[in-house]
N, C-alpha and C positions, 0 to 999 in steps of 0.2 A: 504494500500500500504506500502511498504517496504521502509524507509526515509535512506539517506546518508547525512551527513552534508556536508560542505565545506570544510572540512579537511581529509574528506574520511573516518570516522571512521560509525559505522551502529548505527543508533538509534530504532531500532524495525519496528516492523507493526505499523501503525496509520493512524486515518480517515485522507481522503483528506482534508478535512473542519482544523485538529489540524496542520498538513505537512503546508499548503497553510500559516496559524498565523504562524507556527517556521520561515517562508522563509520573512514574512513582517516584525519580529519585526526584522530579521537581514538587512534588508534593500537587500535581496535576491530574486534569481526567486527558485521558485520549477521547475523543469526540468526531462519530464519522458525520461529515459534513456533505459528501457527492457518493453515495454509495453507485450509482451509476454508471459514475465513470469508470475510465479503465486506464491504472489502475486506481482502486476507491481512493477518494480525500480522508485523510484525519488530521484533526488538529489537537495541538496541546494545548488544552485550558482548563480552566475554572467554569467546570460545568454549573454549577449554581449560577455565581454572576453572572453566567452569560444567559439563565433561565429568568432572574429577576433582570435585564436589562431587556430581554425581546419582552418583559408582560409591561416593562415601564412603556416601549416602544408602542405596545398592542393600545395602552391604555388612553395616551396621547391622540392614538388617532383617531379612537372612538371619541376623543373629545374635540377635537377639532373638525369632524364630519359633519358635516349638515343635513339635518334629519327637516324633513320635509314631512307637514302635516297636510290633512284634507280639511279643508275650510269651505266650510257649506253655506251657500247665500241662497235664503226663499225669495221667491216671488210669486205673488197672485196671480190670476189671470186678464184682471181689468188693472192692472200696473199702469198710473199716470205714469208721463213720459219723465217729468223732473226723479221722482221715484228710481223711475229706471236706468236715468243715467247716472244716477250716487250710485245703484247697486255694479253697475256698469264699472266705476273708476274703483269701486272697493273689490271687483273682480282683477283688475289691472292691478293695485296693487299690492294683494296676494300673489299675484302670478309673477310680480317682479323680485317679490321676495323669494320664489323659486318656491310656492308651494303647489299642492292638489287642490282644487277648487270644484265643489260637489254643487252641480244646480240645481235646484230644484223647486218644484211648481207643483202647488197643491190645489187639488178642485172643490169645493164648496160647492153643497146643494144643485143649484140647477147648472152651474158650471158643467156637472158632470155628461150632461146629454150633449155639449161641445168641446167635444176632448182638441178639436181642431185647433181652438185658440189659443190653449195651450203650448202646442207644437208651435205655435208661429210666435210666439213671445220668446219659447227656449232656441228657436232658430234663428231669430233677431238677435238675439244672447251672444249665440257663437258667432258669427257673422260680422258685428262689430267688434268683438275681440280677438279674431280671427290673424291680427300679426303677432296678436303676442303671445297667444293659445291653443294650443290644438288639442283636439279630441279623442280622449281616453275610449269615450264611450262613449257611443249616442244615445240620444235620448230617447227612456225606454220606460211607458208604461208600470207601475207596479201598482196595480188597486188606484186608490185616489192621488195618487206622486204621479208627478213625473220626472225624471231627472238625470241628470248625465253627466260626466267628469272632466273636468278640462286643466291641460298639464301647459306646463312655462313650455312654449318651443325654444328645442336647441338654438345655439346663438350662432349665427353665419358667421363663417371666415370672411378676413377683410378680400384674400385672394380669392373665394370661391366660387361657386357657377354662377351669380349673379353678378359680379364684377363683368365676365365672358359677353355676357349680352349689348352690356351698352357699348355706342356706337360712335367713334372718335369724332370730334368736332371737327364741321370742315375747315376747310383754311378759309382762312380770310379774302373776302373778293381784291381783286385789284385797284388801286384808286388810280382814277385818272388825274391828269392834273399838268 
C-alpha cells in the first residue's frame, strides 16, 4: 500500500504489516483513505481528530445552507385588483428570498358551481410572476382549494443563451456633409 505520513509528505509503497509499526511507534492510526486505488492510500494520523474535524466541517455546512420554506398566500375568488397586486409583490418577494410559495384559492358557497374563476385568478397569478417563478405544480383541484406551487427560477448566466439572441447594432449611417 501506498503510506502518507502526518504531515502529508509520501513515503513509498510498503507492507501493511511495516505502514501498521511507522503508525504505532508515532503513537498514530494508519487510516485507509482511497481503498480503490491501486495500490490503496493510507495515511498516518490521529484518527479521532481527524473524526471530530470532518463533524466540525459537517456541522458548518448545515449551518451555512439555506433551507428554503413553503410560504402559502390565499386568495379569494372575487380578489379586488389593489388586493391582488400586494398578494402579487409578497409572492415576489418570497420568491426572491429563494423560497417555495404555495397558492392557493379557496371557494365559498356558490363560488363553488364556478370553479372557472378560480382557475383564471390562479392563472393571472402565474402569469404575472412568471420571470421570476416557475411552476412546481399546476394548479390542481382538491375539494374546495385550489392550489399550486411556484419555485425562484434558476438565475441566467450573464454568457448564456439569451445573450446569443440579441442582434448587434448596426453601424452608424454615413453623414454627408
Amino acid at each position: 500500500m501506498r503510506v502518507i505520513d502526518a504531515n502529508g509528505e509520501m513515503l513509498g509503497v510498503m507492507s501493511t504489516r511495516d505502514a501498521q509499526k511507522l503508525a504505532d511507534n508515532q503513537n498514530l492510526d494508519l487510516v485507509e483513505i482511497s481503498p480503490n486505488a491501486e495500490p490503496p492510500v493510507c495515511k498516518v494520523m490521529d484518527f479521532g481528530k481527524f473524526r471530530y474535524e470532518e463533524s466540525v466541517k459537517q456541522k458548518m455546512a448545515r449551518k451555512n445552507a439555506s433551507r428554503t420554506q413553503l410560504k402559502e398566500v390565499k386568495f379569494g375568488v372575487n380578489v379586488e385588483e389593489n388586493d391582488l397586486q400586494t398578494k402579487l409583490r409578497q409572492i415576489r418577494d418570497f420568491i426572491g428570498e429563494g423560497h417555495k410559495v404555495k397558492v392557493t384559492l379557496q371557494y365559498r358557497g356558490r363560488e363553488n358551481a364556478h370553479k372557472e374563476l378560480g382557475f383564471d385568478v390562479v392563472n393571472r397569478v402565474i402569469k404575472e410572476v412568471e420571470e421570476v417563478a416557475a411552476v412546481e405544480q399546476s394548479p390542481k383541484l382538491m375539494g374546495r382549494m385550489l392550489g399550486c406551487v411556484l419555485v425562484p427560477r434558476p438565475a441566467t448566466k450573464p454568457g448564456g443563451k439569451g445573450s446569443q439572441n440579441k442582434q448587434p447594432a448596426p453601424p452608424p449611417a454615413p453623414r454627408e456633409g
